[in-house]
N, CA, C and O atoms as a printed pandas DataFrame, in Angstrom:
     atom_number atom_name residue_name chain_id  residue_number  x_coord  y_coord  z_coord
0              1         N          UNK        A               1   14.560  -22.608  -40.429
1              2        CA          UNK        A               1   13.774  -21.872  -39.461
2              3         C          UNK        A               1   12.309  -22.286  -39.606
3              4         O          UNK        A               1   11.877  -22.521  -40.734
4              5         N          UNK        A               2   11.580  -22.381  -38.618
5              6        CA          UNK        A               2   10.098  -22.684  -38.639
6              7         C          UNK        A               2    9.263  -21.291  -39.086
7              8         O          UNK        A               2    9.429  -20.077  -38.963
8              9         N          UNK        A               3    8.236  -22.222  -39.695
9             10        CA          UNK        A               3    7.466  -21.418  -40.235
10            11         C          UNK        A               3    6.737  -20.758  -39.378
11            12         O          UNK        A               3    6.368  -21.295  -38.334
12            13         N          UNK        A               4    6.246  -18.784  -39.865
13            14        CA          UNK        A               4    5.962  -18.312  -38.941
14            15         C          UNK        A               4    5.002  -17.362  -39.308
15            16         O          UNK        A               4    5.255  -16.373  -39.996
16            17         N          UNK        A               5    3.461  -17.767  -38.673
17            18        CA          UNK        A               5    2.040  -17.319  -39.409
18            19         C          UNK        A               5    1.419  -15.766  -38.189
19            20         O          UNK        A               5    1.016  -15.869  -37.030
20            21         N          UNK        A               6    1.553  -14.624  -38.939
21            22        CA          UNK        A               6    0.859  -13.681  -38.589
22            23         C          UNK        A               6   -0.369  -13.936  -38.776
23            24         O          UNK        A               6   -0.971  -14.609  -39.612
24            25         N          UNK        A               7   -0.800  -13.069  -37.541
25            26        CA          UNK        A               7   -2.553  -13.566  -37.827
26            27         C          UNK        A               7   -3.188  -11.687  -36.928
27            28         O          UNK        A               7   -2.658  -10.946  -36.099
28            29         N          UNK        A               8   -4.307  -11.647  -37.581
29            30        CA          UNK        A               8   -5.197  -10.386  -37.058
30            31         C          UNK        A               8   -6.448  -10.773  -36.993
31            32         O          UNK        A               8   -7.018  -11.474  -37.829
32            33         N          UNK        A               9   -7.228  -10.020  -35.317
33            34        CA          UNK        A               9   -8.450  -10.845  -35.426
34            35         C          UNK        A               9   -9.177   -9.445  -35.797
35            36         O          UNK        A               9   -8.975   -8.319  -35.341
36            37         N          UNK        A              10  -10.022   -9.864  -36.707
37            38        CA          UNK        A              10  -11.023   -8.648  -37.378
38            39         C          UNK        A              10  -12.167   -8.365  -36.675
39            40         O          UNK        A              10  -13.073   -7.672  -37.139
40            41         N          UNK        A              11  -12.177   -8.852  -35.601
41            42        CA          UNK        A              11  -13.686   -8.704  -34.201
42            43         C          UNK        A              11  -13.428   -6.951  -34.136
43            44         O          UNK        A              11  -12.366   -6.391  -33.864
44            45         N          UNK        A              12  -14.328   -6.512  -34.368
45            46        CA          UNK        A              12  -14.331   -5.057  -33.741
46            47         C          UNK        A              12  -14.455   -4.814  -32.424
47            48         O          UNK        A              12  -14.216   -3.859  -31.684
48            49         N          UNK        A              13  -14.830   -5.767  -32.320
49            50        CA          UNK        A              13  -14.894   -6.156  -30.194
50            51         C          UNK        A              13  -14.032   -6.198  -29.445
51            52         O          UNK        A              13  -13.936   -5.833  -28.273
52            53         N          UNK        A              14  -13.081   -6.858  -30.416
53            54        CA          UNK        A              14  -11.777   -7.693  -29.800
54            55         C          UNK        A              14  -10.565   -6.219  -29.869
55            56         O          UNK        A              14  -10.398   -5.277  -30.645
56            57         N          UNK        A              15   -9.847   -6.750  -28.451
57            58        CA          UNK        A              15   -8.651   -6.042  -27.831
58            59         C          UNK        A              15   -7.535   -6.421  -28.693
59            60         O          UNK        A              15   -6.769   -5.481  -28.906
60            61         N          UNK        A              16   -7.225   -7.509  -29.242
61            62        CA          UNK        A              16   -6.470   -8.095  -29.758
62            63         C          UNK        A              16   -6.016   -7.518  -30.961
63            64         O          UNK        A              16   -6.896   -7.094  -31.710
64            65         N          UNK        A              17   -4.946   -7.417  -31.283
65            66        CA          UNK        A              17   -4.221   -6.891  -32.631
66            67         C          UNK        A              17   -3.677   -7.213  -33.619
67            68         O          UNK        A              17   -3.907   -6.896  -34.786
68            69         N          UNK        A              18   -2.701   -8.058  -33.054
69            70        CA          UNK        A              18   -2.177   -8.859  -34.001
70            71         C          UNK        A              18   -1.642   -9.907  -33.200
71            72         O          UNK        A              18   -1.381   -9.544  -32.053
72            73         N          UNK        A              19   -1.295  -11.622  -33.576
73            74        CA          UNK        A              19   -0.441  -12.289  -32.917
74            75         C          UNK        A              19    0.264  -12.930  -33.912
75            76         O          UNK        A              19    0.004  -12.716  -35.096
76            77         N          UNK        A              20    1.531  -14.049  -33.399
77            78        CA          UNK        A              20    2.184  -14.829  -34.409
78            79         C          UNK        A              20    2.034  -16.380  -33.507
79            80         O          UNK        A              20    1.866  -16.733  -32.340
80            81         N          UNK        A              21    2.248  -17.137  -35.126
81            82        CA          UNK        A              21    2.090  -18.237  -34.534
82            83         C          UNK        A              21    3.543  -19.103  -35.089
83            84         O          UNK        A              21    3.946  -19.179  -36.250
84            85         N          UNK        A              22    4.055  -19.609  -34.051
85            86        CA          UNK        A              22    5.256  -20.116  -34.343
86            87         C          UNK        A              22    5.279  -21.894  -34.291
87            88         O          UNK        A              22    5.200  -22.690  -33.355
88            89         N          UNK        A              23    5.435  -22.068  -35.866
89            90        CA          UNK        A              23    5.714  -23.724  -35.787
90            91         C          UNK        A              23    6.667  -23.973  -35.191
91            92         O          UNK        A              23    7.667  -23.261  -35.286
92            93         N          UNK        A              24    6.618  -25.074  -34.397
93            94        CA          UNK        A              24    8.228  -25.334  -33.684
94            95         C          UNK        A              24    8.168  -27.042  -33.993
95            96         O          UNK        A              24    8.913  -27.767  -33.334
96            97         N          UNK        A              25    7.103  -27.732  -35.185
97            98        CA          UNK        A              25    6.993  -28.503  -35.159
98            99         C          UNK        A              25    6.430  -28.938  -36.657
99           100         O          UNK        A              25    5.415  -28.480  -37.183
100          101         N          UNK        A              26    7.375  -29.986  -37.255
101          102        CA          UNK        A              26    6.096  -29.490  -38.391
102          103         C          UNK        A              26    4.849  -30.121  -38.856
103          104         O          UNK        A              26    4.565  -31.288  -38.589
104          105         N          UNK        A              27    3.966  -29.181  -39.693
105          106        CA          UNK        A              27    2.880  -28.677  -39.438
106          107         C          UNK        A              27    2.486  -29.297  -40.613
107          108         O          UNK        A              27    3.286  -29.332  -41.547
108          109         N          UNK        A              28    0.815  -30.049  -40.779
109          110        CA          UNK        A              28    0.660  -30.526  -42.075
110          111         C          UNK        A              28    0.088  -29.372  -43.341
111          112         O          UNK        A              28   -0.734  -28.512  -43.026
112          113         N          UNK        A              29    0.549  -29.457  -44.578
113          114        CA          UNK        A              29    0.632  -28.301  -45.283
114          115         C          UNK        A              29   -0.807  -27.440  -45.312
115          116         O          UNK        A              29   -0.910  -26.238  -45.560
116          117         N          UNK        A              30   -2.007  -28.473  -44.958
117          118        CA          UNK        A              30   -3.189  -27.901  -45.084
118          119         C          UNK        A              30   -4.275  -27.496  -43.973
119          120         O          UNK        A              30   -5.488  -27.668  -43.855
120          121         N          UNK        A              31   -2.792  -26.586  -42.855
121          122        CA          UNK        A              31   -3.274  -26.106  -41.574
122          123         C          UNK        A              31   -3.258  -24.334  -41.829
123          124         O          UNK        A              31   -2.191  -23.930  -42.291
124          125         N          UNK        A              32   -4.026  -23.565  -41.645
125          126        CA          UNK        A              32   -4.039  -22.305  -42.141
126          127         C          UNK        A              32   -4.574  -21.291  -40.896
127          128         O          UNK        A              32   -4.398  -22.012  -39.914
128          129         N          UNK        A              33   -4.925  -20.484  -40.581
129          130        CA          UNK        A              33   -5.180  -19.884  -39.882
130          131         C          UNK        A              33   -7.251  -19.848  -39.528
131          132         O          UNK        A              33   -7.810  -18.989  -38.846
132          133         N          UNK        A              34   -7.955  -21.046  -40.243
133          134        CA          UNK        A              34   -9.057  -20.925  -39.569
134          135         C          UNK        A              34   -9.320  -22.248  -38.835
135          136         O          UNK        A              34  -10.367  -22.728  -38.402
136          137         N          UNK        A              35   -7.928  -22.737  -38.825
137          138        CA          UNK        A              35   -7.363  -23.693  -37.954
138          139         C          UNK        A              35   -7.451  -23.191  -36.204
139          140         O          UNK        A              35   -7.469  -23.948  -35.233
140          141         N          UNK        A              36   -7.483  -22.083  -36.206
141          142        CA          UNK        A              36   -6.736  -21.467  -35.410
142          143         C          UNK        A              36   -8.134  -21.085  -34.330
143          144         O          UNK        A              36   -9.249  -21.606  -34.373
144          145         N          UNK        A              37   -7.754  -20.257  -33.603
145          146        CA          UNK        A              37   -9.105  -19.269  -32.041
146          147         C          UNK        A              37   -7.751  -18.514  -31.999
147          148         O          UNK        A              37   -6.553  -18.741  -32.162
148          149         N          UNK        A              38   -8.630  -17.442  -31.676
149          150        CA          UNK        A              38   -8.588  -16.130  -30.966
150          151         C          UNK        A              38   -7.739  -16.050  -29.781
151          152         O          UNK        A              38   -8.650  -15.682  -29.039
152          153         N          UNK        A              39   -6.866  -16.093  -29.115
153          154        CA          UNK        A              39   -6.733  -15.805  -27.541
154          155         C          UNK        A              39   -7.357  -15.110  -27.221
155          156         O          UNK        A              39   -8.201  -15.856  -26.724
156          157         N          UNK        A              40   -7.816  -13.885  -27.013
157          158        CA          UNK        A              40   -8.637  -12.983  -26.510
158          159         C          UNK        A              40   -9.980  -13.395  -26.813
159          160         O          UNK        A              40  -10.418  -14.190  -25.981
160          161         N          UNK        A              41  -10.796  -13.094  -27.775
161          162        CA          UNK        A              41  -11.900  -13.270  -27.674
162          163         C          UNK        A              41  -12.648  -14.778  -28.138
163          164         O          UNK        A              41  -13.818  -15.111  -27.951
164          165         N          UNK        A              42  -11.671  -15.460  -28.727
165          166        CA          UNK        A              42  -12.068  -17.194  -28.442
166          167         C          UNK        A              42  -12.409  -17.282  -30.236
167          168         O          UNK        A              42  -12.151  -18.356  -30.779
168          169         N          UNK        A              43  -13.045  -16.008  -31.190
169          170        CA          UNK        A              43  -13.484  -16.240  -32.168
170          171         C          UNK        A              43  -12.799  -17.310  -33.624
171          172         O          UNK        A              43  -11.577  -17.353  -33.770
172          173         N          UNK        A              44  -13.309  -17.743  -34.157
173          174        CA          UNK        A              44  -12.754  -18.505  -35.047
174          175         C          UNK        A              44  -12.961  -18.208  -36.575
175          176         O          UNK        A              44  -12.429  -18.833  -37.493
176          177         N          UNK        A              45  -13.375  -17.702  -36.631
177          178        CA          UNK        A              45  -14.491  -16.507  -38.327
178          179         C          UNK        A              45  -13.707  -15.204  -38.116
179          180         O          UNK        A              45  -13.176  -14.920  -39.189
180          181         N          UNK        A              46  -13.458  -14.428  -37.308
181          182        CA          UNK        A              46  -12.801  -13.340  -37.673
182          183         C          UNK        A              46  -11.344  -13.336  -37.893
183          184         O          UNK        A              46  -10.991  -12.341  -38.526
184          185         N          UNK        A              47  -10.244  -14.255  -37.522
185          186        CA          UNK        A              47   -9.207  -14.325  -37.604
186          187         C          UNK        A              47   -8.856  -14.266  -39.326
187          188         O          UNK        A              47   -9.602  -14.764  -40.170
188          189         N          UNK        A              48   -7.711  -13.630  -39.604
189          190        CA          UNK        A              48   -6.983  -13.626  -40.889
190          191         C          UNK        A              48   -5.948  -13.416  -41.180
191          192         O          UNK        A              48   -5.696  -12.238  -40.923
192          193         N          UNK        A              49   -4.867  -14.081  -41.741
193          194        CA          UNK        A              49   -3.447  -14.172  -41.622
194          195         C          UNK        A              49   -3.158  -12.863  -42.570
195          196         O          UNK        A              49   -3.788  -12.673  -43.611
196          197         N          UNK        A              50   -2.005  -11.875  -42.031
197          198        CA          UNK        A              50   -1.578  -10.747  -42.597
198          199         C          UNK        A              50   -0.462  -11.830  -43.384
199          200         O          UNK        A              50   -0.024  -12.896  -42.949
200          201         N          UNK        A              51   -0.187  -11.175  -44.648
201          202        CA          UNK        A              51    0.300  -11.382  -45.843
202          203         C          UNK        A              51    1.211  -10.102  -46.175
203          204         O          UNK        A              51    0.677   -9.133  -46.715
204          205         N          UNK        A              52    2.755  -10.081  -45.817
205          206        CA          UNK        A              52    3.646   -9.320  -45.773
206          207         C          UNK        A              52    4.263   -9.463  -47.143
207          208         O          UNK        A              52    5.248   -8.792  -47.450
């Protein structure tokens, strides 16, 4: 199964709650979540992967 990265954007601004990000491809090991933007508010500093 592909690997599968929760992420929360910490913008107090932001509408956004939580999303997932689904590898469907794989991914080089040293891609992490400040790899990543926001859908909603575009940010790249507030995002942080929840750790279940």
């Amino acid at each position: 199964m592909p690997a599968t990265l929760e992420v929360v954007c910490a913008d107090d601004d932001c509408e956004m709650d939580m999303f997932e990000l689904h590898y469907t491809y794989d991914m080089p090991d040293d891609v992490g979540v400040e790899d990543f933007q926001c859908p909603y508010c575009g940010g790249t500093d507030c995002l942080e992967a929840i750790e279940l």
